[in-house]
C-alpha positions in Angstrom: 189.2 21.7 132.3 186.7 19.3 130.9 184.7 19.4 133.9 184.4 22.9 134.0 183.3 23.1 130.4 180.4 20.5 131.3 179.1 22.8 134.2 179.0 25.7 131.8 176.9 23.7 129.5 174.8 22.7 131.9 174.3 26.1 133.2 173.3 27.3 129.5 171.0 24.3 129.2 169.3 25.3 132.6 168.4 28.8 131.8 165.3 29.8 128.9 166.6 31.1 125.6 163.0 32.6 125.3 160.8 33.8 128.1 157.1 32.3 127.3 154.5 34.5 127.1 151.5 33.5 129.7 148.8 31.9 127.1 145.1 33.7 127.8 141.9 33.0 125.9 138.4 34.4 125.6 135.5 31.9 125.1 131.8 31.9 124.7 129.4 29.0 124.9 127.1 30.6 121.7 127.2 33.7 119.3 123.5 33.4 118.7 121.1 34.4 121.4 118.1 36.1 121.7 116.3 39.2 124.3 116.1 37.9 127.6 119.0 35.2 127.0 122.5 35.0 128.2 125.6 33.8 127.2 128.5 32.4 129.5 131.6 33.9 129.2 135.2 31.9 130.0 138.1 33.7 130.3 141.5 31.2 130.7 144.9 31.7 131.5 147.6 29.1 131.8 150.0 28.8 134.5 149.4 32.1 136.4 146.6 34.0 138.2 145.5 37.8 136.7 143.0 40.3 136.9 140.5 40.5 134.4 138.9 44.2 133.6 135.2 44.4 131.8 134.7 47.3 132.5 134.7 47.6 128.6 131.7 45.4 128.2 128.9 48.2 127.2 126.3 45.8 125.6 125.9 43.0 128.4 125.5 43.2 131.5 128.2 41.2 133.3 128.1 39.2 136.2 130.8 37.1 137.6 130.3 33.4 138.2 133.6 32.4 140.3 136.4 30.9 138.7 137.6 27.4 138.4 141.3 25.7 138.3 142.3 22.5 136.8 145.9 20.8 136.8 147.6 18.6 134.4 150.4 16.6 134.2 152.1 15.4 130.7 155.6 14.2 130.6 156.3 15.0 134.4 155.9 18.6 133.3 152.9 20.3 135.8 150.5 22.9 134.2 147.8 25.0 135.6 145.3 26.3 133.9 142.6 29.6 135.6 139.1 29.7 134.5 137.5 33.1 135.3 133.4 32.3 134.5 130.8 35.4 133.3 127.0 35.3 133.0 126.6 38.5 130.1 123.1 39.4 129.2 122.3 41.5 126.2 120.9 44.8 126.6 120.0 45.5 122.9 119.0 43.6 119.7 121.2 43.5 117.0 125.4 43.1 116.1 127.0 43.2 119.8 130.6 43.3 120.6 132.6 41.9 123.4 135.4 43.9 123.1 139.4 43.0 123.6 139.3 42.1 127.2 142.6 44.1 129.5 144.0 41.0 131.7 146.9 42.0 134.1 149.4 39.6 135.4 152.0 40.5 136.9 153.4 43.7 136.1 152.5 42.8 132.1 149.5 43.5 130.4 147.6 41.2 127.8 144.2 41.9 125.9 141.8 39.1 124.2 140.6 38.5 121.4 137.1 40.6 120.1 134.1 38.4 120.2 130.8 39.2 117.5 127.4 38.0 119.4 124.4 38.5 117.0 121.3 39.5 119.1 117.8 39.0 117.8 114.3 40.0 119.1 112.2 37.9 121.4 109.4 36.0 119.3 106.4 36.9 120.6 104.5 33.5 120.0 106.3 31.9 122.5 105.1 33.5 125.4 102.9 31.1 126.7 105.4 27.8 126.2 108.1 29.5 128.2 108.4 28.9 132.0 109.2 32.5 132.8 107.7 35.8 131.0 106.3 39.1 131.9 103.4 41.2 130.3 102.7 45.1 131.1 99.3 46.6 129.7 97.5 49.9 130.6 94.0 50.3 131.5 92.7 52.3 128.5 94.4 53.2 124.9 93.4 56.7 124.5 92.9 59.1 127.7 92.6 62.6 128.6 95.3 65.0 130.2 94.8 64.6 134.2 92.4 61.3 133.3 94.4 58.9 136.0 94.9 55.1 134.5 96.5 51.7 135.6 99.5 50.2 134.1 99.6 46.4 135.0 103.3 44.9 135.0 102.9 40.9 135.5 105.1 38.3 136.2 104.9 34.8 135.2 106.5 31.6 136.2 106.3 28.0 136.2 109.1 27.1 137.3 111.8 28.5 141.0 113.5 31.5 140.2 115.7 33.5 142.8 116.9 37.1 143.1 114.6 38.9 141.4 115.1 42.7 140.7 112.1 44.9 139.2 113.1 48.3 137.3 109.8 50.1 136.3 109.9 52.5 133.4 110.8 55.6 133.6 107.0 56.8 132.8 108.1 60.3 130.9 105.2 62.7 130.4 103.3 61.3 132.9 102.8 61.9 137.1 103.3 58.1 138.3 102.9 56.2 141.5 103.1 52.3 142.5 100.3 51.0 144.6 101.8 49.5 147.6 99.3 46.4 147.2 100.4 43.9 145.1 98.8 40.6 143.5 99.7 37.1 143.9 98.1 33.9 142.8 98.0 30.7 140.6 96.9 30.1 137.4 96.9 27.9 134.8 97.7 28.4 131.0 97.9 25.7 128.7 97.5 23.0 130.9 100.7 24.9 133.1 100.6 25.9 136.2 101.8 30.1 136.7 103.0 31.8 139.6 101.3 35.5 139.1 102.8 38.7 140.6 100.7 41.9 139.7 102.3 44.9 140.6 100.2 48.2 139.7 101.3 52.1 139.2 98.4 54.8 138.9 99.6 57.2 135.9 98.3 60.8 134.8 98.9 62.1 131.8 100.6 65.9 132.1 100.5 66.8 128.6 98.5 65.5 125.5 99.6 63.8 122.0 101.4 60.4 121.1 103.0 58.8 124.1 105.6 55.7 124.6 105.9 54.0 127.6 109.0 52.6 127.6 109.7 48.2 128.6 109.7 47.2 132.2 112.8 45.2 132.8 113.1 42.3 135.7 115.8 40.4 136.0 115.9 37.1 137.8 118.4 33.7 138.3 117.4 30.2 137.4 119.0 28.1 139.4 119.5 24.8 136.2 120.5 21.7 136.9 123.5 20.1 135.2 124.0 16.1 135.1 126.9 14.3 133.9 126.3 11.4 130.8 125.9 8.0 131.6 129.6 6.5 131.0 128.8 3.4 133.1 126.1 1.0 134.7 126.9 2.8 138.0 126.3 6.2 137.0 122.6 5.8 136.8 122.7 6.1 140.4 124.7 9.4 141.0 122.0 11.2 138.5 119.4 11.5 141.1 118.6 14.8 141.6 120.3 14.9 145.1 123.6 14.7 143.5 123.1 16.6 140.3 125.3 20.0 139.9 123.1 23.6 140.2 124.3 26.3 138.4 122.7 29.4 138.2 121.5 31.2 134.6 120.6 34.5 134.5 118.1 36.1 132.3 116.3 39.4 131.6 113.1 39.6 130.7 111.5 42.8 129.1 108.0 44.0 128.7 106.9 45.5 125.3 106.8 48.8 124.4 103.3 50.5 125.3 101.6 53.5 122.9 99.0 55.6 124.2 97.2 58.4 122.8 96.9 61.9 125.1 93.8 64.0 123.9 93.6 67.6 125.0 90.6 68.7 127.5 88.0 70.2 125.2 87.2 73.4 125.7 85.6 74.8 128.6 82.3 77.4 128.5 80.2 77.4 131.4 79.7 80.3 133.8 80.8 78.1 136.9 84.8 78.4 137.4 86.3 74.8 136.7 87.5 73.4 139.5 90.4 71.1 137.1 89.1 67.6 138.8 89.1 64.9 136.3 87.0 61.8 136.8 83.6 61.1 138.5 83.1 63.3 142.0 79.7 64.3 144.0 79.8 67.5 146.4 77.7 67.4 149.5 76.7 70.3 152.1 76.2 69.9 156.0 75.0 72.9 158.3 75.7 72.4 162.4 71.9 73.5 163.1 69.6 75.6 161.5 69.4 78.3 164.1 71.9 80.8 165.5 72.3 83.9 167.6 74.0 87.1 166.4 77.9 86.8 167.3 78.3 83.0 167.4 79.6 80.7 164.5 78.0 77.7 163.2 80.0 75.0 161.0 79.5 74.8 157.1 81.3 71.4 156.0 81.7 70.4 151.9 82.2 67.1 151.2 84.1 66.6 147.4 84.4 62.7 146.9 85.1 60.5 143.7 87.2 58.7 141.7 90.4 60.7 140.2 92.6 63.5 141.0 90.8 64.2 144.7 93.9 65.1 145.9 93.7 68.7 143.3 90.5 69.5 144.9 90.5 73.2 146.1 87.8 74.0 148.4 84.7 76.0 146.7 83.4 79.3 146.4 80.8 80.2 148.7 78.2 83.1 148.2 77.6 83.9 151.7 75.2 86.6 152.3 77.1 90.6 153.5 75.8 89.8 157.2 78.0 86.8 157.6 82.0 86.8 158.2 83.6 83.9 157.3 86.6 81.8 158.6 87.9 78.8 157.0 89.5 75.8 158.5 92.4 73.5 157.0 90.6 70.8 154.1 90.4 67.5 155.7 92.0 64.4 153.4 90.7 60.6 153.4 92.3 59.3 150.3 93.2 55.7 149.1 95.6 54.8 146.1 94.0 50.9 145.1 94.7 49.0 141.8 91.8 51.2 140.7 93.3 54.6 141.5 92.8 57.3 143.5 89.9 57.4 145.4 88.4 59.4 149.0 86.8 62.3 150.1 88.1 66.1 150.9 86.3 68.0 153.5 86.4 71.9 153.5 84.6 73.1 156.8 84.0 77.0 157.3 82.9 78.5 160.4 79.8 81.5 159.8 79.3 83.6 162.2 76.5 86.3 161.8 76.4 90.1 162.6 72.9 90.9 162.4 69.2 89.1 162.8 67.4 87.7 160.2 66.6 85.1 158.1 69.0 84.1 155.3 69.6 81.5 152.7 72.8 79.7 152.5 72.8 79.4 148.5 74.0 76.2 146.6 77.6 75.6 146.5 78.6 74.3 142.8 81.0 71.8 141.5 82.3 71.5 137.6 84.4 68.7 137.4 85.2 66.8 133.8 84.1 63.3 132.8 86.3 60.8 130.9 83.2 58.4 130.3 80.7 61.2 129.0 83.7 62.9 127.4 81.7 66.6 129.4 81.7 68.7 132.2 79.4 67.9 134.5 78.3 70.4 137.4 77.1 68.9 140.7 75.3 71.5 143.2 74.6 71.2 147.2 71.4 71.6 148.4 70.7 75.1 149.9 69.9 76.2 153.6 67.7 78.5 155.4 69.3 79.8 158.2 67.4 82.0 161.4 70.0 84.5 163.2 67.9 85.8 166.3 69.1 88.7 168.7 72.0 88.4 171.0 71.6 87.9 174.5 72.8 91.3 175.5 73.0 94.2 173.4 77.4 94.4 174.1 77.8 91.7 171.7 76.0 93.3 168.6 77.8 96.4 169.5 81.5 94.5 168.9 80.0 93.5 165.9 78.8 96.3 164.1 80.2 99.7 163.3 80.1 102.9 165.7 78.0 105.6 164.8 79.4 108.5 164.6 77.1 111.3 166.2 79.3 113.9 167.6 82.3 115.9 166.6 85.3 115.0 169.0 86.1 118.1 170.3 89.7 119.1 170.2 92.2 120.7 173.0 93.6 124.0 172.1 97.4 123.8 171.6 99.6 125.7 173.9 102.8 126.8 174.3 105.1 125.0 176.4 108.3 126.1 175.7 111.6 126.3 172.8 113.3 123.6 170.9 115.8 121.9 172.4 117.6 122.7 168.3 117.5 125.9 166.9 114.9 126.6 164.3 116.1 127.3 160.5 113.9 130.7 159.6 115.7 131.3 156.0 115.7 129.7 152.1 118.9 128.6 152.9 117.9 125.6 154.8 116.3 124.1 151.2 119.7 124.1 149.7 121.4 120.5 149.2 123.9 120.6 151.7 125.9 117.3 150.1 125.3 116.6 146.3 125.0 112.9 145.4 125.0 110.9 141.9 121.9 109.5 141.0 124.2 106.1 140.9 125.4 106.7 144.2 122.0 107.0 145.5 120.5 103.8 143.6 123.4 102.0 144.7 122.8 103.1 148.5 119.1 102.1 148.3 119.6 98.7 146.4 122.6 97.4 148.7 120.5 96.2 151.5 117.9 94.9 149.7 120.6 92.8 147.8 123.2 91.7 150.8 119.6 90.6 152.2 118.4 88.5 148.9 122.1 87.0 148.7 122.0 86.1 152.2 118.7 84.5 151.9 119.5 82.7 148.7 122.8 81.2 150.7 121.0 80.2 153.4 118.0 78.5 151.1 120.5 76.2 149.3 123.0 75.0 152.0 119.6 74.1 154.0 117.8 72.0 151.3 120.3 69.3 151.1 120.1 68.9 154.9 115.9 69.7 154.9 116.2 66.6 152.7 118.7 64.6 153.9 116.8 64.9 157.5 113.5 63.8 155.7 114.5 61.1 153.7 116.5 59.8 157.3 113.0 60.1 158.9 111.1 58.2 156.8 113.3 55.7 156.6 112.8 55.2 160.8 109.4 54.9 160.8 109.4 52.4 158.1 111.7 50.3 160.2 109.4 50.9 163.2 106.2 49.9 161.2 107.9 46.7 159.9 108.5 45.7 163.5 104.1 45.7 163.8 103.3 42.3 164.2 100.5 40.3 161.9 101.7 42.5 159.1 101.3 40.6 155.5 104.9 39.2 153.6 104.0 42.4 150.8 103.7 44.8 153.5 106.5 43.8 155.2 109.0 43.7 152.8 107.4 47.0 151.5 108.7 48.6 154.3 111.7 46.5 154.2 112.6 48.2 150.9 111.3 51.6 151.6 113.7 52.1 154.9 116.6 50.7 153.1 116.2 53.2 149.8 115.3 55.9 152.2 118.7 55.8 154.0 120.8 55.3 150.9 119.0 58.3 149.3 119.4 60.3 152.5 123.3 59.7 152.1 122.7 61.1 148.7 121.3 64.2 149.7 118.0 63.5 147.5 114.5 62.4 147.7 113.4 59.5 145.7 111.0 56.5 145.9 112.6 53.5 143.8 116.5 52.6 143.0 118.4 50.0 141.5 121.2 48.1 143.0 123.8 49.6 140.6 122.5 53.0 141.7 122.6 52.1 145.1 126.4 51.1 145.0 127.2 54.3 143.4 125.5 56.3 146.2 127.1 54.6 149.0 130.6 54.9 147.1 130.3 58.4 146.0 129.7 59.3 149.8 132.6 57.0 151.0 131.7 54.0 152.7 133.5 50.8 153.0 133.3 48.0 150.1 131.9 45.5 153.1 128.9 48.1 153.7 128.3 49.1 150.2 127.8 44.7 149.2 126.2 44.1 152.2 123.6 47.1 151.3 123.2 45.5 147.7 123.2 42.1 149.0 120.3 42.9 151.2 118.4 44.9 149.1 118.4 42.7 146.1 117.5 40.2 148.9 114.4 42.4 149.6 113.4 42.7 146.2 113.3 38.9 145.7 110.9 38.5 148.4 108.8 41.1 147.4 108.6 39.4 143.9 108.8 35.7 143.8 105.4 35.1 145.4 106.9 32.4 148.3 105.5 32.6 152.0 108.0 34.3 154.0 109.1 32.6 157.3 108.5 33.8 160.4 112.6 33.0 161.3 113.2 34.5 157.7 111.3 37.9 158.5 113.5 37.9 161.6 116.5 37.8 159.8 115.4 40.1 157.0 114.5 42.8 159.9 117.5 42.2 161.6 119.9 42.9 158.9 117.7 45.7 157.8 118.1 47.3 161.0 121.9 46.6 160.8 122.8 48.3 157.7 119.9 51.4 158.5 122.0 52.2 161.8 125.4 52.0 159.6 124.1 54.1 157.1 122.6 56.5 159.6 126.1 57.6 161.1 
């Protein structure tokens, strides 16, 4: 009996009076930071592995660091301890929240503790003293509606920085375009040496008054090293470089807020129509030859070239004498978009072709363009030509082109009778009488049902093809980017320009939607939305952000690296295209 009381008290002793609850905790390494800072974020729980959800992070932006585990033994008694690491970057000034994290382990639920992080404004006299900053700045304060201007984003760095991602603004109010050739070089402030990277967008205004243009954002890692202290003689020698720890901070950095003033075109009162071309421009005339027989066509070409909206150009009015028809051809476009703007020539060419004999003046042809450095409209005018239209070769040719005379009556063949109707004739009143009365309702209805199974139909048939018109477009474009970035001798911008192009171009496509820039967040969401795989969706971001950090860190590409870069490009562009 006294043995089997002892195993009962044993068996008691073995099992908990009081199930433990797993012990979880939410730390940061500061609660002061600043614009363009982050924060590191430790999230701990002893003795068993969960799953952390941050989705409830709204004021950071999070990104996961790995996680970390460390063992301990006190007593004999083993514990474990899970560190899940987080890089969190402000998006805002001001009082931020972290809020009560959700951690699941097991099938129990536990939440963190809130964490306050105040958030203040970047200072801007410290610009020049820090190893990384960025600067945006427009070519002119004040401008007109249509007046085209630069906006200048730069990017500064003294020190290695890897995976670099660029967001322009979102340029409201204003027609905007990035110019494919970017700036990079070295220079020196402070007695510091900068790498630059210029990258350009041509704006034009659509509507006057008191613009914003909001910050340019570009986030980037710092790869930091960390070194242990000096706890001996012999750890002098394990701080070298070679065997110090690199960990990776991340930071955004974010241009300042740019005001511009949009003025109204004055008002216009000149007798030539204005053509609505804003900036500098010239017109030019060219005649073929200055001689021509009746019934063949000479070549009138117009020249419009400047500096501004050239692509608006419409082609001119010409006052061609009565004797003349005229047939115009399709404008011909040489245009260039530099760090300076639009810039080219349009050429309208008309063919003349003359129905009579004579000698006629082909008058000026006029131009009234506006000028942002006069603050006027300014007319240009061609110079005029004299033209000599001499007989036709034979006398057929003037006949096709000129109008019959009409010197005799036709005559007219008497009608005769040949015979009945096949159906009888109705002789009486009675044949006027409505046979079958009808509504006026019924009749509208009767007339207006065609027309509107036909509009439906059309509209239908509009709106199930646009998605696929587009889709088949943006598909395109992204091929013969890929094909252009297999050109040899190309330059490391141009290559990863069309790196970058063929890779948005394909995720856009899968979007159904045409577009020119995209973030990687918006890229994840457009390759999960249509139902990819999670492999394809991070290897799409992976490689993109990969792109982007070519483009922007200013480092000489490697001929093996290009390789790579194309290869994987031309990977995911085949997976995406299924």
């Amino acid at each position: 009996m006294r043995h089997f009381i002892i195993l009962i008290i044993i068996f008691f002793l073995l099992i908990p009076i009081k199930t433990k609850a797993v012990e979880i905790n939410a730390l940061v390494d500061r609660n002061t930071t600043s614009l363009g800072e982050s924060i590191q974020l430790s999230v701990s729980i002893q003795g068993k592995k969960g799953i952390i959800d941050t989705s409830s992070i709204k004021d950071f932006k999070v990104i996961p660091r790995g996680s970390s585990t460390s063992m301990q033994i006190i007593n004999g008694r083993t514990s474990r301890e899970i560190i899940y690491n987080y890089t969190l970057i402000p998006l805002r000034a001001g009082g931020l929240k972290i809020p009560p994290l959700s951690i699941s382990i097991g099938k129990k639920t536990q939440l963190t503790r809130e964490i306050k992080i105040q958030v203040s404004q970047r200072p801007k006299a410290d610009d020049q003293g820090r190893p990384v900053f960025v600067e945006a700045n427009l070519s002119a304060p004040t401008v007109y509606t249509g007046q085209q201007l630069i906006y200048t984003f730069k990017f500064l760095h003294a020190i290695q920085i890897t995976n670099a991602r660029f967001q322009p603004p979102e340029f409201n109010g204003f027609a905007a375009r990035e110019v494919e050739k970017r700036n990079s070089y070295q220079t020196i402030i402070n007695g510091r040496q900068y790498m630059v990277t210029e990258l350009y967008f041509t704006l034009s205004p659509l509507i006057s008054g008191a613009k914003t243009i909001e910050p340019a954002v570009l986030e980037c890692d710092i790869p930091v090293s960390r070194r242990r202290r000096n706890q001996s003689p012999f750890d002098s020698f394990f701080n070298d470089a070679f065997f110090s720890r690199r960990e990776i901070d991340s930071k955004i950095f974010r241009t300042d807020p740019i005001q511009i003033k949009v003025k109204q075109l004055p008002p216009y009162k000149g007798k030539t129509p204005f053509s609505g071309l804003v900036g500098r421009f010239k017109i030019q005339a060219g005649l073929e030859k200055q001689s021509i027989k009746v019934g063949d066509s000479i070549t009138l070409a117009l020249t419009i070239s400047g500096t501004g909206n050239i692509m608006d150009a419409k082609a001119p009015d010409i006052e061609m004498p009565a004797d003349f028809k005229i047939y115009k051809d399709a404008p011909q476009e040489n245009i260039k978009l530099s760090k300076k703007g639009y810039s080219g020539e349009k050429i309208f060419r008309s063919a003349l072709v003359p129905i009579k004999q004579g000698t006629y003046i082909i008058p000026s042809v006029l131009l009234t363009f506006f000028d942002p450095a006069t603050s006027r409209y300014q007319t240009r005018a061609t110079s005029q030509f004299e033209l000599k239209v001499s007989p036709a070769e034979n006398s057929d040719q003037e006949k096709i082109s000129s109008f019959p005379k009409r010197d005799k009556t036709p005559q007219k063949d008497k009608v005769q009778f040949t015979g009945r109707d096949i159906l009888p004739l109705k002789t009486d009143l009675s044949a006027l009488e409505n046979q079958t009365p009808m509504s006026v309702i019924c009749f509208a209805v009767l007339i207006l049902m065609p027309a509107g199974f036909i509009s439906l139909l059309i509209i239908g048939l509009k709106i199930s093809s646009k998605g696929k018109d587009q889709t088949g477009f943006m598909v395109g474009r992204a091929l013969k980017a890929l094909k252009q970035a297999k050109t040899k001798e190309l330059s490391d911008q141009k290559f990863t320009s069309l790196l970058y192009q063929s890779l948005t171009s394909i995720i856009f496509a899968r979007a159904g939607t045409k577009g020119e820039l995209l973030t990687c967040r918006e890229a994840r969401g457009i390759l999960n939305k249509a139902g990819y795989s999670e492999k394809i969706t991070e290897d799409a971001v992976q490689l993109l952000e990969m792109i982007e950090l070519n483009r922007y860190s200013g480092v000489e590409i490697t001929s093996l690296a290009k390789k790579q870069l194309l290869a994987q490009t031309i990977r995911l562009v085949r997976s995406l295209s299924k």
